[in-house]
N, C-alpha and C positions, 0 to 999 in steps of 0.2 A: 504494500500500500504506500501511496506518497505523502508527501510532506503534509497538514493539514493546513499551513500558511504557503502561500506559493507566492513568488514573485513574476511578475509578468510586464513585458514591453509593451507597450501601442503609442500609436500617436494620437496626440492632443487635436479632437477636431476643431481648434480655435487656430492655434500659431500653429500647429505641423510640424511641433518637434515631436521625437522621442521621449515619451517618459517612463519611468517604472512604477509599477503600481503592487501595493503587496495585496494578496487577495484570501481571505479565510475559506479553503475548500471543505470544510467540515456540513457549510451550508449549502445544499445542492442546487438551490435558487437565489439569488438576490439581486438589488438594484440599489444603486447610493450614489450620491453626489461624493466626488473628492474633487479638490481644485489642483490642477496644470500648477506641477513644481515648475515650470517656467515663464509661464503669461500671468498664472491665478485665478483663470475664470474657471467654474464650475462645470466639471464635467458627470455627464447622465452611464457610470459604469452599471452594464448589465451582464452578470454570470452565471454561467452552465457549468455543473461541474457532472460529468460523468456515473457511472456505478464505479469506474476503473479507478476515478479521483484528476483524469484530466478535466482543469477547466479552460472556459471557452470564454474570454475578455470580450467584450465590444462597448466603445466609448461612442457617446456622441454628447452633440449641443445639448445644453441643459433641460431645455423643454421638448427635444423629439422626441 
């Protein structure tokens, strides 16, 4: 079984950097705002985490 904190890459859909984001895969669903360690704006993270324990990141604009 993997780690139940995971770290993970994506880009910020505000500025278009790279950020890392730690993500608690213990919870199989979830959705929260955390703000761009590089711009600040609020980003809408939504995660999938597997049976396996891979999770599945996707970031967007705070209100899509």
């Amino acid at each position: 079984m993997s780690d139940l904190l995971q770290s993970h890459l994506l880009m910020c859909p505000y500025c278009g950097e790279v950020i890392s984001v730690l993500v608690d895969c213990s919870v199989t669903e979830q959705s929260y705002i955390e703000d761009c360690e590089v711009c600040c704006r609020p980003i809408q993270l939504r995660v999938l985490v597997s049976d396996e324990g891979a999770a599945q990141v996707t970031a967007a604009h705070e209100n899509e």
